[in-house]
ZAVODO-917698 format. One line per 5 residues: their letters; for each residue x, y, z of C-alpha. Coordinates in steps of 0.02 Angstrom, whole numbers. Each point is the difference from the previous one (the first is absolute). Layout:
N
A	X/Y/Z  ...
% end
This chain:
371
XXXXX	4589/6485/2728  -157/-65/49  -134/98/-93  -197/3/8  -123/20/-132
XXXXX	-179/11/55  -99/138/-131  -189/11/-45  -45/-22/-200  21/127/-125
XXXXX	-180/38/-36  -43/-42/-168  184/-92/-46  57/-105/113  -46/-102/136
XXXXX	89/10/186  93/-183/-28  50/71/-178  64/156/63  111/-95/133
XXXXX	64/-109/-131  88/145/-116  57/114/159  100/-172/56  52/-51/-173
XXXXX	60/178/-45  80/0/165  82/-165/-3  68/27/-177  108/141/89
XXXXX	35/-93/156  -19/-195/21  56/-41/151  -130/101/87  -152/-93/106
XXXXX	-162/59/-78  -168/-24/70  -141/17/-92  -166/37/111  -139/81/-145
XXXXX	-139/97/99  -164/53/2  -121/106/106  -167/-70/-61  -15/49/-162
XXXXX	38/-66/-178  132/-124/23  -44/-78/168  -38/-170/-34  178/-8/-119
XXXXX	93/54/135  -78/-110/136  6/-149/-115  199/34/-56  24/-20/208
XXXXX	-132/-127/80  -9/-184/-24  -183/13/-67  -84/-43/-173  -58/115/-116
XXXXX	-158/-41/-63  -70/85/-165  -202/63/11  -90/53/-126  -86/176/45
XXXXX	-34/172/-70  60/147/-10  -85/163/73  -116/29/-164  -69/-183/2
XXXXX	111/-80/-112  105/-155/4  172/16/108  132/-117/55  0/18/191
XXXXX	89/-143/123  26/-40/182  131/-37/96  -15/-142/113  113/-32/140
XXXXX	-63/-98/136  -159/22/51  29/202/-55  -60/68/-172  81/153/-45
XXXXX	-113/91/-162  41/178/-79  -117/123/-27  72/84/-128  -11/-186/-121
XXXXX	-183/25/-4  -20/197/17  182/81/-37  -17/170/-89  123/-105/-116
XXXXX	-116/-107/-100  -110/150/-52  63/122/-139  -19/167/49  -128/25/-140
XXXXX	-133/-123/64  16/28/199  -165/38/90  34/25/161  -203/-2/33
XXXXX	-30/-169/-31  166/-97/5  -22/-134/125  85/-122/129  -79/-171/-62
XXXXX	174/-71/-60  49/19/183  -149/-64/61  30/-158/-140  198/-28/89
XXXXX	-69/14/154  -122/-125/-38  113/-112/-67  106/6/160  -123/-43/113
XXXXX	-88/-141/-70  161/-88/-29  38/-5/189  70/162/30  -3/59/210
XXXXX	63/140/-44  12/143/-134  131/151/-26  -68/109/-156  131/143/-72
XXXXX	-79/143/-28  51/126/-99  12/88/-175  -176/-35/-39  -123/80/-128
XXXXX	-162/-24/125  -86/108/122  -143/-122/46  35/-29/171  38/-199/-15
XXXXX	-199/-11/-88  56/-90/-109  113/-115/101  -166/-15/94  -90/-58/-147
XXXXX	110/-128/-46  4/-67/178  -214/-17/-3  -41/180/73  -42/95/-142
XXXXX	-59/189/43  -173/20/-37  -129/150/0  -161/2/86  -102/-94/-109
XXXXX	143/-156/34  70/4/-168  194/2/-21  80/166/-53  108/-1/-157
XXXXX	180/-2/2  77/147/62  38/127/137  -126/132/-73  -153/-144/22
XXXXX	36/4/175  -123/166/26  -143/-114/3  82/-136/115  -124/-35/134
XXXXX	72/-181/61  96/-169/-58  -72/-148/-98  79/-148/100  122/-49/144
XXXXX	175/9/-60  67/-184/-3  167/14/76  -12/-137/85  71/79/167
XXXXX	156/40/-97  100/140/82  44/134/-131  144/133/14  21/133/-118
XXXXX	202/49/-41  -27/190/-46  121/127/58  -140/143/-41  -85/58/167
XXXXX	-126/127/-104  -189/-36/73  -139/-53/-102  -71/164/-13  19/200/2
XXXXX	145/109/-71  132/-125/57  -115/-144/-65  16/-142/-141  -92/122/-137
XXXXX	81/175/42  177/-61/15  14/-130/-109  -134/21/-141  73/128/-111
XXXXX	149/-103/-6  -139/-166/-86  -94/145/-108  -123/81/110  -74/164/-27
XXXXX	-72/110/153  -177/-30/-49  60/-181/11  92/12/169  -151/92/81
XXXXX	-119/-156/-72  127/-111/46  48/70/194  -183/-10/42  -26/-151/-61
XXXXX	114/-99/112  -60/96/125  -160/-78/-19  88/-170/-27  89/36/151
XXXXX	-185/-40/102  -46/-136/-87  185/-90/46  -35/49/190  -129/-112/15
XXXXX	97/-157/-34  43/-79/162  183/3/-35  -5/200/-52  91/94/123
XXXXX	-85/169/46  54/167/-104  60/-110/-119  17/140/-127  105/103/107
XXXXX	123/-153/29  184/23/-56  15/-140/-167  -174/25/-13  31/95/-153
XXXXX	135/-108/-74  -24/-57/-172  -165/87/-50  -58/-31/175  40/-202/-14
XXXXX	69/17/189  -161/67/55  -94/-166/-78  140/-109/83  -14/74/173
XXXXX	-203/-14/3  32/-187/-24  109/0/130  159/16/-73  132/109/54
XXXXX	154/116/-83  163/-27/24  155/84/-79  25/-79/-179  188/6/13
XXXXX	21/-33/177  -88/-145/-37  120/-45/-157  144/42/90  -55/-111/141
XXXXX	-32/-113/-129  148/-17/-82  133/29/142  57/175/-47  67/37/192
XXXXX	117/-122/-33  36/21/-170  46/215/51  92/-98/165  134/-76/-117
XXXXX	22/136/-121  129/136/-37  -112/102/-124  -174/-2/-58  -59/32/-171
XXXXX	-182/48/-9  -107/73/-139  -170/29/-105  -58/60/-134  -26/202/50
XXXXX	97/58/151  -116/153/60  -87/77/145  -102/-126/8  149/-147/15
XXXXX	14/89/181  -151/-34/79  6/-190/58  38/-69/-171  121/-152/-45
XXXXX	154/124/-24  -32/91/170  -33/-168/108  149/-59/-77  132/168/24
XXXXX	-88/21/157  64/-171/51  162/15/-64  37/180/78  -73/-77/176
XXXXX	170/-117/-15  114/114/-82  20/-75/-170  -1/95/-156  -150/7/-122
XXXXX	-9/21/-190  -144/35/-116  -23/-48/-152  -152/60/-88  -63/18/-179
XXXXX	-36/185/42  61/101/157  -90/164/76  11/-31/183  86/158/84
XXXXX	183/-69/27  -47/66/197  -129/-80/16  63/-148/-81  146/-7/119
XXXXX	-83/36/168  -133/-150/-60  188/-115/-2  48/-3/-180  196/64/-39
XXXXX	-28/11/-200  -109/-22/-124  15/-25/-167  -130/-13/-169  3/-102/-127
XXXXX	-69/160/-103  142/95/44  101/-165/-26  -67/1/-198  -33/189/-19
XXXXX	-176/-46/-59  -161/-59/94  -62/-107/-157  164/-59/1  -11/-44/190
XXXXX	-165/-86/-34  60/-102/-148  147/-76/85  0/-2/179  88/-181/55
XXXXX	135/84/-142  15/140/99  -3/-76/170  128/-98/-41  110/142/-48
XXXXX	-45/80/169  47/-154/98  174/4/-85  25/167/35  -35/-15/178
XXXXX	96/-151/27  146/107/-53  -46/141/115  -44/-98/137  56/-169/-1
X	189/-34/114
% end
């Protein structure tokens, strides 16, 4: 049987290539003389370099950066070609904060900004940044800064840190040096910049926003918004854009320096030949961390059981916690779906060990499925 693996990473466990690795050794434990194909994904987020590097002939190299509260962080790029690829989520990922310390009103995009940097002044034509699963809602300021256009007020001075600072915004402190470098942002989030379906009402509850800080926070990308628009590159409305919103509004900053947003994992997919890869295959094994609502709405799983239902194959999830409606679930592609918390009875059990329990899973459903 000629199976394919291709799931996202188990937020806070496991990466996407580590997940892959226990579905196929569980499942070739049970059944050796299967094929198994191992394609890891990603749709922007945490994870997206890993996943592009485990499949391109590039180099990864390491960056020193920080994270979204100013401190040190490990950040890289991947360099393939004359392409960098940089994640969002290495210099501003909801991750590298503890839920204790997050400040959602002055966490800032500089880390970015710093891998960004680093891309372009070692020869980089072009840029793909991941965004996704970050702890900022400064609309790419602080990208901005890093790149020599810090936001100042009236007076000229640069703003602090932050998306709440941007109230005073009234213009930029330099030319961003890109260097003509053409910048595409991999987000699969098409929320504007601003309003109810905008960067601070949807998302920043979820990075420890309070209304009064949404309301302070709304209106001030609004008022970021105008300053963008009068870069040359800006398009119009740029607020209103779909991605603008992405990433606590790090698609808006893109697009004003002429960047545009594509789909993060069309892009991966593209990327890593997953066409082909579903072409050749008799089942597909997908997965992430939580399998909910939100896993149908143009996610890694639903790309993925999408594709496989569009050429009749069967789908499986596997999942460290399932609460997608099983209807939903199977008019979205996917034939069964299965948790590692059911798997262990426990969901600190499912936390502590997931590759155990993957494995497990992938042995099971060799037995199930496998001829």
């Amino acid at each position: 049987m000629r199976l394919l693996i291709c799931p996202d990473k188990f937020a806070g466990t496991l990466s996407a290539p580590e997940v892959a690795a226990a579905v196929a050794e569980g499942w070739l434990s049970a059944a050796p003389e299967d094929e198994v194909v191992s394609r890891p994904l990603a749709d922007g987020g945490p994870g997206f370099v890993d996943v592009l590097a485990a499949a391109l002939p590039g180099r990864v190299v390491p960056v020193e950066t920080v994270d979204p509260l100013g401190r040190p962080a490990a950040g890289s790029v991947l360099v393939v070609g004359d392409t960098a690829y940089v994640e969002s989520a290495q210099a501003c990922g909801l991750h590298l904060v503890d839920p204790a310390e997050r400040d959602v009103r002055r966490a800032t995009s500089y880390g970015l900004g710093v891998l960004v940097t680093h891309a372009v002044e070692n020869g980089a034509r072009g840029v793909v940044v991941g965004l996704g699963g970050s702890a900022t809602n400064d609309g790419g300021a602080g990208m901005l800064a890093a790149l020599g256009a810090p936001p100042v007020d009236d007076s000229g001075y640069a703003l602090p840190y932050g998306g709440a600072a941007l109230v005073t915004v009234a213009g930029l402190g330099g030319t961003p040096r890109l260097r003509e470098v053409e910048l595409v942002a991999a987000t699969d989030v098409d929320s504007p910049l601003t309003g109810l379906h905008g960067a601070s009402n949807v998302y920043g509850p979820q990075k420890g926003a309070t209304r009064e800080d949404i309301m302070l926070l709304d209106g001030a990308l609004e008022r970021w918004a105008g300053v963008l628009e009068k870069l040359p590159t800006c398009p119009p409305g740029v607020a209103g854009l779909p991605g603008a919103g992405a990433a606590g509004g790090l698609g808006a900053a893109i697009l004003a320096l002429g960047g545009r947003c594509e789909s993060g994992i069309a892009l991966v997919n593209r990327l890593i030949g997953l066409d082909a890869a579903l072409d050749a295959a008799d089942l597909v094994i997908t997965g992430e961390g939580s399998f909910d609502f939100q896993s149908l709405r143009g996610k890694v799983v639903a790309g993925v059981a999408g594709a496989a239902r569009d050429r009749g194959l069967p789908c499986v999830v596997v999942a460290g916690r399932v609460s997608a409606g099983r209807r939903e679930a199977a008019a979205a592609g996917v034939t069964e779906s299965w948790s590692l918390t059911d798997h262990f009875g426990s969901v600190d059990e499912a936390m502590a060990r997931p590759a155990e329990g993957l494995r497990a899973l992938g042995a099971r459903l060799a037995t199930q499925w496998s001829r």
